[in-house]
C-alpha positions as a printed Julia matrix, in Angstrom:
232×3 Matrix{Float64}:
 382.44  109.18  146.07
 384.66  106.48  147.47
 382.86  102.56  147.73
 383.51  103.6   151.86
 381.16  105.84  151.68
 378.52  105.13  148.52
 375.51  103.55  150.06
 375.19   99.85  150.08
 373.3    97.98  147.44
 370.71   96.89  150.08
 370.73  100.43  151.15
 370.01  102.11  148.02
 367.09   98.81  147.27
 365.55   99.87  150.78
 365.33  103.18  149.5
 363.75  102.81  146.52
 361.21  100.51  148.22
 360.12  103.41  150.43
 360.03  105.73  147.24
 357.71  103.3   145.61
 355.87  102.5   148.87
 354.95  105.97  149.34
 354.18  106.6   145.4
 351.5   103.5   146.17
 350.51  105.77  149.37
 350.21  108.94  147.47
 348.11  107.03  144.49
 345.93  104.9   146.51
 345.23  108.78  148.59
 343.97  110.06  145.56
 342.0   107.05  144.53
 340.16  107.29  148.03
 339.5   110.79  147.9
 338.2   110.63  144.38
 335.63  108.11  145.44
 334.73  109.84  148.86
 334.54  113.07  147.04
 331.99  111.17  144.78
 329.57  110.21  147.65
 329.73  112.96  149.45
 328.5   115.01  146.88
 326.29  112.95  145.86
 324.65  112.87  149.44
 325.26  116.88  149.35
 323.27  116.86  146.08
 320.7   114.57  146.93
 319.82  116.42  150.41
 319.95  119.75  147.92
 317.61  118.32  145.7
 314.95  117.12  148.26
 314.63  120.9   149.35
 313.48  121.4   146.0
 310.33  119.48  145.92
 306.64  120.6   146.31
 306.59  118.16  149.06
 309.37  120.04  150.28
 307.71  123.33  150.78
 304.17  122.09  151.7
 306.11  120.38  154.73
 305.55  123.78  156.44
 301.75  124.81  157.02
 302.81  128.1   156.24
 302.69  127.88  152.77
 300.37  124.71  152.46
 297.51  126.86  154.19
 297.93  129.92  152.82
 299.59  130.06  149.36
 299.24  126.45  147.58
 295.34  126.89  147.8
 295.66  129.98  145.73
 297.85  128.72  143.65
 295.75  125.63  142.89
 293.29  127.91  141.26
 296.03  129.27  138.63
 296.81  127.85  135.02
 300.07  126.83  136.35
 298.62  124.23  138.41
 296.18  122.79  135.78
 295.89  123.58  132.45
 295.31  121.91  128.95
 299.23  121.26  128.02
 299.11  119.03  131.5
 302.33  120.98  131.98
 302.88  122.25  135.73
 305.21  124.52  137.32
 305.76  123.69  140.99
 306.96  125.93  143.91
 310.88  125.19  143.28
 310.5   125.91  138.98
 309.31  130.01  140.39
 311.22  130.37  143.44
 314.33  127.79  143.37
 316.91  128.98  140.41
 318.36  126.26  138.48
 321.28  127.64  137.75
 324.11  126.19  140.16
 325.41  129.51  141.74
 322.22  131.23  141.66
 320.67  128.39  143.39
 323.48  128.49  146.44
 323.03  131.68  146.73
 319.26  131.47  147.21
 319.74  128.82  149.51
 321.29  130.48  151.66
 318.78  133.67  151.65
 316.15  130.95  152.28
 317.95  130.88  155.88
 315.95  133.86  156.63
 312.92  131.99  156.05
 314.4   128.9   158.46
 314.59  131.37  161.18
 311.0   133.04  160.33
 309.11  129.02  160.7
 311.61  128.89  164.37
 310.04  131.97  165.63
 306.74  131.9   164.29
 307.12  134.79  161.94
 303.52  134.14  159.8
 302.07  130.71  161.73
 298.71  132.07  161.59
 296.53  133.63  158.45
 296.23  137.17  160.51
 300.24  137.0   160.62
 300.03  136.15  157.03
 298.2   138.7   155.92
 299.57  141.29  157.66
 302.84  140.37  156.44
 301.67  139.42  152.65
 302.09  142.98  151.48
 305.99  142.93  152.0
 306.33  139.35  151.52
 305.06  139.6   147.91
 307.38  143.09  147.29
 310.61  141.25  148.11
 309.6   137.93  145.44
 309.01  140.77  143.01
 312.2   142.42  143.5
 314.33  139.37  143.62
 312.39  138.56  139.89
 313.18  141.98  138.73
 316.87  141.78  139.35
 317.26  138.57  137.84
 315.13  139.71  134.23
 312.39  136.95  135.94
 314.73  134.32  135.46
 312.54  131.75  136.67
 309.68  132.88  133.86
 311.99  132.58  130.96
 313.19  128.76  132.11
 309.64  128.3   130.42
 308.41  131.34  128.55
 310.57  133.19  126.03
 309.92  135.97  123.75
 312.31  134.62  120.96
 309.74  131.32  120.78
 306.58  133.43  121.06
 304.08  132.67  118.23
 301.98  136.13  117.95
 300.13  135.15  115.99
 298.4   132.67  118.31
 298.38  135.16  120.82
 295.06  137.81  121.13
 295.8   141.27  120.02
 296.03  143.02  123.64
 299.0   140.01  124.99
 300.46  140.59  121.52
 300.69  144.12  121.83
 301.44  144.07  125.21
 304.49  141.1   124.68
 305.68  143.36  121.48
 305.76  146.97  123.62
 307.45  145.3   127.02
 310.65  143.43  124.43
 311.2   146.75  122.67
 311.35  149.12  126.15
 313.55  146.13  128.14
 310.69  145.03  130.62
 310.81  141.71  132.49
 307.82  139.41  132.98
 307.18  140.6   136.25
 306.81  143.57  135.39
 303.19  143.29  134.15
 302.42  139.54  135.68
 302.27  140.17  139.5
 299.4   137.94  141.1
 299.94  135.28  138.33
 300.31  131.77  140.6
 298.79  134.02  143.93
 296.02  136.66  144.7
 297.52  140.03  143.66
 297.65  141.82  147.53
 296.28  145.32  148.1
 298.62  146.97  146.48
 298.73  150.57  144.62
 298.91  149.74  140.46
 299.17  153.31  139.2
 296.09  152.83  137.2
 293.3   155.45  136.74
 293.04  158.66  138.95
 294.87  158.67  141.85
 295.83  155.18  141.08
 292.7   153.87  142.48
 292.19  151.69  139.43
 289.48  152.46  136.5
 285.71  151.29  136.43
 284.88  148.29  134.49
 283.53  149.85  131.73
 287.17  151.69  131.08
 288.37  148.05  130.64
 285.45  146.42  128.32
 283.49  149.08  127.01
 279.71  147.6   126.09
 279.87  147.07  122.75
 277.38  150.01  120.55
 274.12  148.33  119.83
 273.07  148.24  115.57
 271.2   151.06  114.38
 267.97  149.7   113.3
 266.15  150.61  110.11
 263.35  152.43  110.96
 260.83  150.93  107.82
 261.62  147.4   109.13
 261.9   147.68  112.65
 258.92  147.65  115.4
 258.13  150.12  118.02
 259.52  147.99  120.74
 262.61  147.57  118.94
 263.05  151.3   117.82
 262.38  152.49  121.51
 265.41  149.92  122.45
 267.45  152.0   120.66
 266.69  155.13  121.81
């Protein structure tokens, strides 16, 4: 290249003043977006996190008049430990994708408090049947996810445990059953529904469950008349 036509010295420092100008640009772009990035999701996550609050849920009469009451009455709400497990902790996964993905099924339930879908207890209960089938089913799919955030069979002491939830916690591991499996109508009255128990499924009389226990024989040379006709 001839000095004619090789760019001038003031040329070539103009040039590299643009090249550094627009490296400043280019870093001070990042910089901003790192930070804006920062409070936006931080306002995203803060908004998130506000939808996952009893307060949250009891905002809508729906559920503080109909399901919270029952709920009050259940050894998730008060119990000895003084640990409780809110609305969100059953029905809100805390897993991040999981939790989206709920979110945006809750939609459904947006659009059911817009049109009125159970604003009265007659609506409520008519609906309660169906309502309480689709909770179990998401549980089911997910191995009652929201159960084992608190309760897990590796940390269960059996020993502390009668011998019918032993048994029962024992038999469900070994065949691959889920908590919800056997604990519908734990945090909220059980609806009519079918269980599959006794004939027909209509359930078995009390005695089935807790037999009266036999009375003691009585010895006939030491007992009285009263107390050998009680035993007859």
């Amino acid at each position: 290249m001839s000095d004619e036509t090789k760019p001038s010295l003031k040329a070539r420092l103009c040039a590299r003043m643009q090249a550094l100008r627009s490296m400043r640009i280019g870093y001070v772009g990042v910089i901003v977006a790192f930070f804006v990035g920062i409070i936006f999701w931080g306002g995203f996550n803060t908004a998130l996190e506000m939808t996952n609050t009893e307060k949250f849920c009891l905002s809508c009469h729906e559920m503080a008049s109909n399901v919270y009451p029952e709920y009050q009455e259940t050894v998730h709400y008060t119990n000895r430990s003084g640990v409780r497990a809110t609305c969100p902790d059953c029905h809100v996964p805390h897993e991040w994708g999981p939790k989206m993905w709920r979110k945006l099924e809750a939609s459904k339930e947006v659009w059911g408090k817009l049109t009125g879908y159970i604003n009265t207890r007659e609506k409520f209960l008519d609906k309660r049947l169906e309502l309480a089938e689709n909770e179990w089913k998401r549980m089911k799919a997910n191995d009652s996810q929201a159960c084992r955030n608190c309760h897990n069979y590796e940390y269960f002491d059996y020993m502390e445990q009668n011998t019918r939830s032993a048994n029962a916690h024992q038999k469900g591991l070994s065949e691959g059953m889920t908590c919800i499996d056997c604990h519908k109508g734990i945090a909220h009255h059980l609806p009519a529904v079918n269980q599959n128990v006794g004939p027909d499924g209509k359930g078995v009389s009390k005695d089935v469950m807790h037999p009266a226990s036999p009375k003691p024989a009585v010895k006939a040379e030491n007992a009285s008349e009263e107390e050998i006709a009680g035993t007859q």
